[in-house]
N, C-alpha and C positions, 0 to 999 in steps of 0.2 A: 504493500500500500504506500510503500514510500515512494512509488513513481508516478507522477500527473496524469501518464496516459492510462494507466490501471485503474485510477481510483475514476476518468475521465469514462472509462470502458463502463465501471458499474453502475455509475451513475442512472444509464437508462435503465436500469432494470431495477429501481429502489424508486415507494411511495414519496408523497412529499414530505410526509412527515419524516420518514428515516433518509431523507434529502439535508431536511432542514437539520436533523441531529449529527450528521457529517458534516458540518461546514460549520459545526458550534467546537468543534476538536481543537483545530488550528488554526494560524492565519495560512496555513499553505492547504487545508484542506477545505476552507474556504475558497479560497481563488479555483480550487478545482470544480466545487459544489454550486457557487453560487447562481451561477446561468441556470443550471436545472429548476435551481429554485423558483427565479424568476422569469421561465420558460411560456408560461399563459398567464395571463393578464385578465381578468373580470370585472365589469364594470354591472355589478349587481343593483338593478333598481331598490332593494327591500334592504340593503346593506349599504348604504353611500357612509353612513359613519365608519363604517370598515376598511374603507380606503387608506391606502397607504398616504404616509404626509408626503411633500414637495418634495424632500430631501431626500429623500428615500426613493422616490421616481427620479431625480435628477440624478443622482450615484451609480442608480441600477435598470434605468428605464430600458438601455441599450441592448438589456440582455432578452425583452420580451419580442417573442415569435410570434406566439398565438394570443390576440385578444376576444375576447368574448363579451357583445353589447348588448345587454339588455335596455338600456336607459342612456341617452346624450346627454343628461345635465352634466354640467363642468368637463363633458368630454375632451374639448380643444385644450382644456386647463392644464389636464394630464398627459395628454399625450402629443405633445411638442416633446415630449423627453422620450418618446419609443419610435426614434428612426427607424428600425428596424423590420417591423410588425414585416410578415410571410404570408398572414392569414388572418381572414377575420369569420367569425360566427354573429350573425345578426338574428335576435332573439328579441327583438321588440314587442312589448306587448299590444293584444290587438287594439286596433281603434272602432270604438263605437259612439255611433252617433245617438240623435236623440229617437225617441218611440214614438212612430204617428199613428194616431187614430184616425177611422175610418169613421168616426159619427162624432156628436157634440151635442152643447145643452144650451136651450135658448134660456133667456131669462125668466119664464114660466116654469123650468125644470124641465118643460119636454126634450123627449131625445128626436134628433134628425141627425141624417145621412149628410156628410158634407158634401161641399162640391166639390167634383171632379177637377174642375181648373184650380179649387185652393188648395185640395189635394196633391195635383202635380207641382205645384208652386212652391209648397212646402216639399215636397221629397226632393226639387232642385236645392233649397236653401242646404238642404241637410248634405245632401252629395259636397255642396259647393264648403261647408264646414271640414269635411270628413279630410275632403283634399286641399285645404289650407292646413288642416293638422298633419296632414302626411308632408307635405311640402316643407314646413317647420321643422319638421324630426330629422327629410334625409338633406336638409341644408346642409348643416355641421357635418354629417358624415360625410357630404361629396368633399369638401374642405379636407378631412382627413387622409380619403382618398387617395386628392390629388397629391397631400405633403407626405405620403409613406411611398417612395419612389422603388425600394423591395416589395411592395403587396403583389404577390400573384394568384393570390386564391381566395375565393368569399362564397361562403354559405348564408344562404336565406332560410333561415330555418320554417316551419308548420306555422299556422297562422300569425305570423309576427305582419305588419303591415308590406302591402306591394310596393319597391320602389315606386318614387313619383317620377313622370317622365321629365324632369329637371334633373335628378340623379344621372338619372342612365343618359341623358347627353350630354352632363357635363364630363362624364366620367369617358365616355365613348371620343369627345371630342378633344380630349388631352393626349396634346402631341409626345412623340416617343423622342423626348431629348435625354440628353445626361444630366440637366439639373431638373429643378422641378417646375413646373407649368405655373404661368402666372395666372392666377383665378380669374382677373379680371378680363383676362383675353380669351375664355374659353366661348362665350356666347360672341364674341367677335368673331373666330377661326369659325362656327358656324356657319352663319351668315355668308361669310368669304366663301365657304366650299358648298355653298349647295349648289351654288350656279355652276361650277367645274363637275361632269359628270366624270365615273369612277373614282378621282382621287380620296371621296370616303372612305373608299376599302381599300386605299394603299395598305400590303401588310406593313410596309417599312416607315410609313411615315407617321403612324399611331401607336400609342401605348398598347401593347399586347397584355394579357391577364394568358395565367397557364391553367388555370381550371374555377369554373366557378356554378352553381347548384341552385337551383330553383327548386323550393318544395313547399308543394300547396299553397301556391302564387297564383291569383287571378291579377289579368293585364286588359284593360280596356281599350278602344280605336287609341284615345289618346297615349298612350304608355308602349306601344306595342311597337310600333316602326322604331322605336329608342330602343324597345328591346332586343330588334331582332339587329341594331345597327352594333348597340354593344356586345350581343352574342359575336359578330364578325371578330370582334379583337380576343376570342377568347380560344384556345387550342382544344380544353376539354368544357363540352359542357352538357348538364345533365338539368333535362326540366322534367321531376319528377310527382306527378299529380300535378302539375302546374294547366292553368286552365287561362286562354287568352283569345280575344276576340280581333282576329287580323283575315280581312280576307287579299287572298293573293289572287285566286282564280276567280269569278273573271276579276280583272284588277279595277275595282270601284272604289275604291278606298284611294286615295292620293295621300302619300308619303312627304312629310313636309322638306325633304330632301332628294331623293327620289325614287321613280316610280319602282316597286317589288321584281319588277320582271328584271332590275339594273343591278339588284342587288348582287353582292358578293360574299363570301365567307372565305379567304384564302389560307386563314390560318387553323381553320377546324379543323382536328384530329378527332374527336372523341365527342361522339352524338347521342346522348338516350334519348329519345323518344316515344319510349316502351310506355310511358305513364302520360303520357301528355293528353289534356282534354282542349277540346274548342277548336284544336286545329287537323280538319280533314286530311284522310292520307294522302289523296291526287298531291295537297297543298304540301304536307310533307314531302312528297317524293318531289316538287319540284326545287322544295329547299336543297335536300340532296345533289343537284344537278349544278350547284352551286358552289361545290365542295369539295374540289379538287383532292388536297390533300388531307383528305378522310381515309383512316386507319382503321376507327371502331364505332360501331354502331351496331343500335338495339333498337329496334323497329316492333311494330306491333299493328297485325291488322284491324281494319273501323270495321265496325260490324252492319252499321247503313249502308255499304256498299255492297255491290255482290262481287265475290274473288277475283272473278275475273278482270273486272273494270280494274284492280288495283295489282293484280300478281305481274301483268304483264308490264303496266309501267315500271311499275318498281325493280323489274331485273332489268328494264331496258337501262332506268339511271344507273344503277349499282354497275353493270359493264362496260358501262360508256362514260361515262364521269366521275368514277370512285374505283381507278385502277390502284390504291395503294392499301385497298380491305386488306384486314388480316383477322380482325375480332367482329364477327358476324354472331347478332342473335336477332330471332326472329321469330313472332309469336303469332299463332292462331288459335282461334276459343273453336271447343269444339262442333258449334255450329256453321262456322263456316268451312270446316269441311273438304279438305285440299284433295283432291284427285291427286294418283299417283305422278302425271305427268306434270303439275304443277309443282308438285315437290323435287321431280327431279330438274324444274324450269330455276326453281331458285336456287339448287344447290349447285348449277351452272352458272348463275350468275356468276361470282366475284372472279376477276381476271387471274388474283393470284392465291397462293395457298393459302388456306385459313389457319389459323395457330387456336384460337380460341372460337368454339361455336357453340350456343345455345340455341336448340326450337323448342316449340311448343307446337304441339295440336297437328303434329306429324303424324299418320299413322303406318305408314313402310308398310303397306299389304305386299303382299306375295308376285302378285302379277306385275312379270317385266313390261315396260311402254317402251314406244320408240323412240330413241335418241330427240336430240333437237338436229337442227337441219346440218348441223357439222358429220355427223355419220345417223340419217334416213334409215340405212338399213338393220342398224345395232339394237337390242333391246336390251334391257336393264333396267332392273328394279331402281325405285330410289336410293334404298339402303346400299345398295351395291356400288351404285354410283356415288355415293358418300364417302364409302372406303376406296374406292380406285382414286379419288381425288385430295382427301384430304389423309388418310392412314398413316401415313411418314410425319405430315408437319402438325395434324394435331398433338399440342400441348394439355389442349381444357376443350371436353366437352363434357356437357350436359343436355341430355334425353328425360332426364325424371318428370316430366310434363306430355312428354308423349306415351300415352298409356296404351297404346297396343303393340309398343315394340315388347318383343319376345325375349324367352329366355337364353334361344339362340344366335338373336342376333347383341344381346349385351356380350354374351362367349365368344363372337365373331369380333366383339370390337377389339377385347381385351387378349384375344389371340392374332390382333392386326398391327394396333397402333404401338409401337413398339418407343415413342416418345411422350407420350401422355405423364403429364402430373396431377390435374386433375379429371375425376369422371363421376359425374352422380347418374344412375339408370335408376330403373328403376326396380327390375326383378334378375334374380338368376336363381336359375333351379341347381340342384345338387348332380341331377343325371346329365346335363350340358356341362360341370365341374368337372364332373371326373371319369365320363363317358360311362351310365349306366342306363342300363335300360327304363323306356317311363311308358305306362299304360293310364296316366292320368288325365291325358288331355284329350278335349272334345276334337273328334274328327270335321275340322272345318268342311271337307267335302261330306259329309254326314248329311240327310235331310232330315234326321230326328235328333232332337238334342239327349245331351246324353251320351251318343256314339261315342265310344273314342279309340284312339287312335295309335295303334303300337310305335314308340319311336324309341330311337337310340342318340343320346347325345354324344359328342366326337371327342369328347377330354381330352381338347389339346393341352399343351403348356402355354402358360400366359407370358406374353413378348411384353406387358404394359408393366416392366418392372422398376422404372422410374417414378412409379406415381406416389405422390406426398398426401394427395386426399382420396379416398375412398369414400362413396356411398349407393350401397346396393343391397336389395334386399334378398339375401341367400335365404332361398323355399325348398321344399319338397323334405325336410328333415322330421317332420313327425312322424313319432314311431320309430327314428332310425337309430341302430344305434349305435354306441360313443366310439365304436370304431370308423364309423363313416365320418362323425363329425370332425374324427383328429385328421380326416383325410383332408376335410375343407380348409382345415387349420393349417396343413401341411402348403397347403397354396397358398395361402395368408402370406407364409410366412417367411414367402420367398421375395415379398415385398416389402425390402429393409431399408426403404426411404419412407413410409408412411407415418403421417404426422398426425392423420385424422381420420378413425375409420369408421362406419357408420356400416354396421348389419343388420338392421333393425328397417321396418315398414315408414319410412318418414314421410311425416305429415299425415298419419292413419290412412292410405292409400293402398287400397285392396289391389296385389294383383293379380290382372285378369285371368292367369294359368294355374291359382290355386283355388281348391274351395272357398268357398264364401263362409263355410261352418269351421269355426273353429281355428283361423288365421293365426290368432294371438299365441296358439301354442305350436305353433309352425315357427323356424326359423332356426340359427346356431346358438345353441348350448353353449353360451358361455362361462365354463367351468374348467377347473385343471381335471376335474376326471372326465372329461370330453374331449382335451387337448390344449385349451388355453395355454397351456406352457410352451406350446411350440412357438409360440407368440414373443420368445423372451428375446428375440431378436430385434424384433420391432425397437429399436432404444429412442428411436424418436419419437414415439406417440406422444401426441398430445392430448387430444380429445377422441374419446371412445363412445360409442351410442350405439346401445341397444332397442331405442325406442320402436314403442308399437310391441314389443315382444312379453311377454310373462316369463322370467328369467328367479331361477330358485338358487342364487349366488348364496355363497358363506365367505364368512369371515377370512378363512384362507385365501378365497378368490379375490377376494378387494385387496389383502394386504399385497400377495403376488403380483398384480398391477401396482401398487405401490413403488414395491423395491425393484421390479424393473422395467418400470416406467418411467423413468427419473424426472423427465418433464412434464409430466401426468398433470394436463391443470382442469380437464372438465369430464364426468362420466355420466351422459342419459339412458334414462331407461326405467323402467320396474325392475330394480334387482333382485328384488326378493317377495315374495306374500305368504301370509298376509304382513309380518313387521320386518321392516326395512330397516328401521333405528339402527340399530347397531352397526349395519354394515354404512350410514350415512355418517354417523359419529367417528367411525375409522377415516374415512375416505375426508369429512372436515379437518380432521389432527391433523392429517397432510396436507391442508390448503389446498384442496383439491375441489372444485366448486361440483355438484349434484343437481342437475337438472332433471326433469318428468312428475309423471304419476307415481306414486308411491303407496296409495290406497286399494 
C-alpha cells in the first residue's frame, strides 16, 4: 500500500465510506483517495443545507466527474469551481401546473358548465405558465452547459421536466472551439446560419456531445426541430419511452432552420429507437437515411402499419445508407407476424458483419424461401441464413424473445459460433446436449395433436467456449437422473470464461417443447450430488440464476459456490422449500446479494 498506483488500483473497488476512511490515514493516502471521494457531485433539492461550503468546492471542485441535478438554486454558485464535470444526470422535479374545472358557480350557488372559449383560454394561460417555469429552470443549466467544455454525456432522467427548446438550441448552436463559447453570441450564430443551408450539421464546426439519453420525454412542434438539430451533435443516442410530436412525412411542419428532408446526422453512431413513441416508423426509417456513420441500432416495428409497408423500407435504408452496422436489434410483437422471407429480407440487410444482434418476434419455421434476387435459385431457411452470415463474427446475441426457436436450433448456435461472449435463448433440451434420444415432442406434420415425434439430438461439442454470459433454459431433466445431470455439468464446465450463468426459465417463460404441467420441476439440479462440483472451474462466476426452477439446495451447496466462486456477488432462484433462511443467511455473510421467490 505504500505505492500510489496500488492504493490508486483499489480505490475503484471501495464504498464511499471506506473511501473517505482511506484518505483520513495520511497526507499521502489522501492525495491518492481524494478524487474518488469527490468523484459525483449532488445537488439534492431536500438537502441544500448539506452542501458543501465554498472552500471546500474551490480546493476540490476539480476532482468532480459526475454531477447529479435535482434542483438549480445557487447552481452557477457552485459550480464555477467543477471545470471538469464528464456527465450530468438531470432529475428535476416534475412541473405542474394549476387544476381546471370544467363547471362553476354563479352567484345564486347554481352550478353551470363553462364556456368552451374561457375554457381554452384558460388551459393556454396555464400551458403558457408551465413553459415560463421550464424556461426559468433550463436557463442556468444551458449556462452550465456551455462553461463545462469536458461534458460529453447527459441523462434526462423519468418525469423530470422536457428540455425547453431555448436549451437544446443554445446548446446545439455552440461552436466546437478550444475555449469556451460566448453566451451572448449563441442566438446570434443562429440567426447567421439559418440562411447558409447545411452548415448546421457541419460535424467539424459544432460542439459534439458522445452520448446522451432521453427517458420518458414528451417534445412538442415547438421543442422538437431543436431536438432532432441537437441529437445531430450527439455520436450515441438513446430516446427511451421518449414521446414527441414532429412530423417529417409529408413535411408540413417548417423547421425554423431548415426544412426535415435537409437535415443531417453525420456524427450518429449509436441509435435506440426500440422505445420511442409519437414518431412513425416510415418517419424513423427516413431518419436513418440520414446517418451515415451508424454503427448500432435498435429499431422496433409500429404496429399501425402492416409489415410490409415498413420491412421493405427499412432494409432498403439499412443497405444503402448504414454500411458501417455492426450492433443490429430489431423487434416484432407477435402480431405482426414476419413471414419466413421477411426475416430472411432483414437478416440480409446490413452490408457488413454483425458482432452484436438482438430480435424479437422471429419465428425461424422450418421451411426454406428463396434467396433474394442475388442467388433466385438458393433456398434457405432464415435460421440458416443467420448462421452462414453472421457465425464467425457474432460476439452477442440474443433470441430469448423469439419463442418458437427450438431446442435444436439454440445446439446449432452454440455448436456454430465459435466467438460469442454473450447468448441469452431461450430453451435447450438435454437430448440436443448430449445426443439422446426424445419421444416428447409433438409431431408438427401430425394432424392430431398429441402425435409425437421420435427424434434424436446430435451432441455435438460446443465451439461457443468464449462466452462470459450465459442464459438458457436447460429442459427435459425431470425424472432424470444425477448421472445425466453431471453430464450437462460436464459441458458447463468447459466454459471457463463465464461470468454469468442463468439455467433457470427467465422471466416465467414457458417453453414451447416442454409440458405445460409441471415446468417448475423440470430443469438442472443444482446440487454437488448432481455435479455442481464440476463447476469448480468456473473461477469467474459472478452471478448465478436458477430462476423459474424449485431447487432443494443445502447448506453445503451455497457454501461450495462460496469458496469457489470467489467473485460470487448475486444468486436467483428458489433454492430451497419450503425454508430458505438459512441457506440466504450463509450466502449474506458472504456479501453475496439473493435475488427471487423464496416462498
Amino acid at each position: 500500500m505504500d505505492l500510489p498506483e496500488i492504493r490508486t488500483h483499489l480505490a475503484h473497488f471501495l464504498n464511499h465510506k471506506d473511501t473517505v476512511a482511506c484518505a483520513m490515514v495520511c497526507r499521502d493516502w489522501h492525495q491518492s483517495f481524494v478524487a474518488y471521494i469527490w468523484h459525483t457531485g449532488c445537488f439534492d433539492r431536500k438537502a441544500t443545507e448539506k452542501r458543501p461550503p465554498k472552500t471546500a468546492m474551490v480546493k476540490n471542485g476539480h476532482f468532480i466527474r459526475v454531477m447529479i441535478m435535482e434542483t438549480v438554486d445557487r447552481v452557477e454558485e457552485y459550480l464555477q469551481y467543477c471545470p471538469n464535470i464528464e456527465k450530468i444526470f438531470f432529475r428535476f422535479p416534475e412541473i405542474k401546473g394549476r387544476i381546471m374545472v370544467t363547471y362553476g358557480t354563479d352567484e345564486d350557488g347554481e352550478v353551470y358548465v363553462r364556456d368552451e372559449e374561457d375554457f381554452e383560454i384558460e388551459a393556454r394561460q396555464i400551458a403558457d405558465e408551465i413553459e415560463e417555469i421550464r424556461n426559468q429552470l433550463w436557463q442556468p443549466v444551458a449556462r452550465l452547459v456551455l462553461q463545462s467544455p469536458k461534458l460529453t454525456e447527459m441523462h434526462f432522467c423519468p418525469y423530470s421536466p422536457t428540455p425547453s427548446a431555448s436549451f437544446l438550441k443554445r446548446v446545439s448552436m455552440q461552436k466546437a472551439i478550444s475555449g469556451l463559447a460566448k453566451e451572448s453570441n449563441n442566438d446570434k450564430q443562429g440567426d447567421q446560419h439559418q440562411q447558409t443551408n447545411g452548415s448546421l450539421f457541419s460535424p467539424n464546426t459544432y460542439r459534439a456531445f458522445k452520448r446522451v439519453v432521453f427517458f420518458r420525454q414528451e417534445f412538442d412542434e415547438a421543442q422538437s426541430p431543436w431536438l432532432m438539430l441537437f441529437l445531430s451533435r450527439c455520436k450515441e443516442v438513446k430516446l427511451m419511452e421518449t414521446r414527441h410530436n414532429l412530423s417529417l412525412e409529408p413535411f408540413t411542419y417548417v423547421a425554423p432552420f431548415l426544412p426535415p428532408e435537409e437535415w443531417s446526422f453525420p456524427l450518429t453512431a449509436s441509435l435506440d429507437l426500440a422505445r420511442i413513441m409519437g414518431l412513425p416508423s416510415l418517419q424513423q426509417i427516413h431518419l436513418l437515411t440520414r446517418m451515415p456513420e451508424l454503427k448500432s441500432l435498435e429499431f422496433a416495428l409500429e404496429d399501425s402499419l402492416p409489415v410490409l409497408e415498413i420491412v421493405d423500407p427499412f432494409c432498403a435504408a439499412i443497405s444503402q445508407h448504414c454500411p458501417l452496422l455492426q450492433v443490429f436489434s430489431f423487434a416484432a410483437t407477435p402480431s405482426q407476424s414476419l413471414t419466413e422471407a421477411q426475416q430472411v429480407q432483414v437478416i440480409e440487410a446490413p452490408q457488413m458483419a454483425i458482432r452484436k444482434l438482438c430480435l424479437e418476434g422471429f419465428d425461424f419455421g422450418l421451411e426454406p424461401v428463396a434467396m433474394p434476387s442475388s442467388h433466385p435459385h438458393l433456398k434457405i431457411s432464415a435460421f440458416d441464413r443467420l448462421l452462414d452470415r453472421f457465425a464467425v463474427s457474432l460476439t452477442a446475441l440474443d433470441l430469448n424473445k423469439c419463442f418458437r426457436v427450438s431446442s435444436k436450433h439454440t445446439q446449432k448456435i452454440l455448436t456454430s459460433c465459435p466467438n460469442l461472449r454473450q447468448c441469452a435463448l431461450l430453451g435447450l433440451h438435454v437430448s440436443d446436449i448430449l445426443g439422446l434420444p426424445r419421444t416428447d415432442i409433438p409431431d408438427q406434420q401430425g394432424s392430431e395433436e398429441g402425435v409425437l415425434a421420435q427424434t434424436h439430438g446430435e451432441g455435438k461439442d460446443w465451439v461457443a467456449l468464449k462466452l462470459k454470459s450465459l442464459s438458457v433454459y436447460i429442459c427435459g431433466l425431470k425424472d432424470s437422473s444425477p448421472t445425466v445431470h453431471a453430464q450437462v455439468f460436464a459441458r458447463l464446465a468447459r466454459l471457463t470464461h463465464l461470468q454469468r450463468l442463468n439455467v433457470g426459465n427467465s422471466g416465467g417463460l414457458r417453453f414451447h417443447e416442454i409440458s405445460q404441467d409441471g415446468w417448475k420441476q423440470d430443469g438442472l439440479d443444482c446440487r454437488l450430488r448432481s455435479g455442481l462440483g464440476q463447476l469448480a472451474a468456473l473461477t469467474q462466476m459472478q452471478e448465478f440464476s436458477m430462476i423459474g426452477l424449485h431447487q432443494q439446495l443445502e447448506v453445503e451447496d451455497v457454501e461450495w459456490m462460496i469458496q469457489h466462486w470467489r467473485g460470487l456477488q448475486e444468486v436467483t432462484g428458489k433454492l430451497m422449500s419450503p425454508n430458505a433462511g438459512p441457506l440466504i443467511q450463509t450466502l449474506k455473510r458472504a456479501k453475496v446479494q439473493v435475488q427471487g421467490s423464496w416462498a
